[in-house]
N, C-alpha and C positions, 0 to 999 in steps of 0.2 A: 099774563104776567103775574109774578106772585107777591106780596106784599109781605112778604118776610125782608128783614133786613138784617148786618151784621150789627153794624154800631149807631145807638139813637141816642144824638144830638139833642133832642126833646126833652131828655129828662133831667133832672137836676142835675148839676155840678157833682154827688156826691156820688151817683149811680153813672154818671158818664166816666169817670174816671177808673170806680168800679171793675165796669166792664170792658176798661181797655187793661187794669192790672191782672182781670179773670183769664181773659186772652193771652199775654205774657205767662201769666203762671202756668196756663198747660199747655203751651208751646215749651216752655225751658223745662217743666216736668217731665212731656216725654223724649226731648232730650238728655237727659237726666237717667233716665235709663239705660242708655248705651254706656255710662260712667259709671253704671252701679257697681260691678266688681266686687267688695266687700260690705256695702250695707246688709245689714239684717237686721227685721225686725221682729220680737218676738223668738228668736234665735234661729228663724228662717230666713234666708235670701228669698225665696219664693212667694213669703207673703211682704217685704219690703219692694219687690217689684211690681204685684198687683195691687196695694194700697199706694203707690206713686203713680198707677197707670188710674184708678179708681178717681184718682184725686186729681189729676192731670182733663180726661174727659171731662169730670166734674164740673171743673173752673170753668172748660170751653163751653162744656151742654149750658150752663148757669149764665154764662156773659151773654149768650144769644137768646136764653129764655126773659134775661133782664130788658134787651135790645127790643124786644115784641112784645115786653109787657106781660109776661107772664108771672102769678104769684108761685109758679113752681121755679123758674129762673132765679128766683130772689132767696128764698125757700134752699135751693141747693146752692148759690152761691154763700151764701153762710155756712153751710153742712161742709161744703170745700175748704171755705178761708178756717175753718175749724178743725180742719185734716193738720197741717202742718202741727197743732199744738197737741194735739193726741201720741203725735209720732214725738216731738219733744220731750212730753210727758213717761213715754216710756226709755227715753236715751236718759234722763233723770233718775227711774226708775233703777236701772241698769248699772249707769257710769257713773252718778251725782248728778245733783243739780247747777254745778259750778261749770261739768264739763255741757251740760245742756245749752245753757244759756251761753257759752261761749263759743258753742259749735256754729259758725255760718252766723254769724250777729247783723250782719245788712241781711241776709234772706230773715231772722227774725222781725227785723226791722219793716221789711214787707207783707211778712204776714200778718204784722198789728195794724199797718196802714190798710193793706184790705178788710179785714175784719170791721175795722174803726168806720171805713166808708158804707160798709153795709150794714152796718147798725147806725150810723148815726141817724138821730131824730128823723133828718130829710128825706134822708129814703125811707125809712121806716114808715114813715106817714106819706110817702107819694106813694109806695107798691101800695099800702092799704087802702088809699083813695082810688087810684087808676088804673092799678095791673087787676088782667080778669083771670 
């Protein structure tokens, strides 16, 4: 039997939530693909589809590496909860900054709450102390 697990209970509050918001975001990411239709990014459809499918895996590889303890888990769950504001960063670039921050304001709203859980202080200092 193998000692891999989905979701660990074990670890703080800030990384347990973490990894159930990691799981959600690349579950509805690559749902999110079947609706793409007109996104583009960089003036391609074809790289807004691979940077949502990049970012989607991401979340998922990152919750399960957080789950067993991994400092690569933790490592790519930032590099993911960091994808959303790249891709902002350039609808800013593009459209404004007015229409950025106004496009999808609860999915904003959750990509700070995940960011915010995997930096705050507590995990920051539990993956440093315990993930190998």
């Amino acid at each position: 039997m193998t000692d891999r697990i989905w979701i660990n209970n074990r670890v703080p509050q800030t990384l347990y939530i973490a990894q159930l918001l990691l799981y959600i975001r690349g579950v509805l990411g690559l749902l999110s693909l079947t609706a793409l239709g007109r996104a583009e990014l960089f003036g391609s459809a074809t790289i807004a589809a691979a940077v949502i499918l990049l970012a989607s895996v991401g979340a998922a590889a990152a919750a399960y590496g957080i789950a067993n303890s991994f400092k690569w888990g933790w490592r790519l769950g930032v590099a993911a909860a960091c994808m959303p504001f790249v891709i902002r960063l350039e609808w800013a670039i593009d459209y404004g900054i007015g229409d950025a921050l106004s496009f999808q304001p609860i999915s904003l709203l959750f990509d700070l709450a995940v960011l915010g859980l995997l930096l705050h202080q507590q995990s920051a200092q539990h993956q440093r102390i315990y993930f190998r």
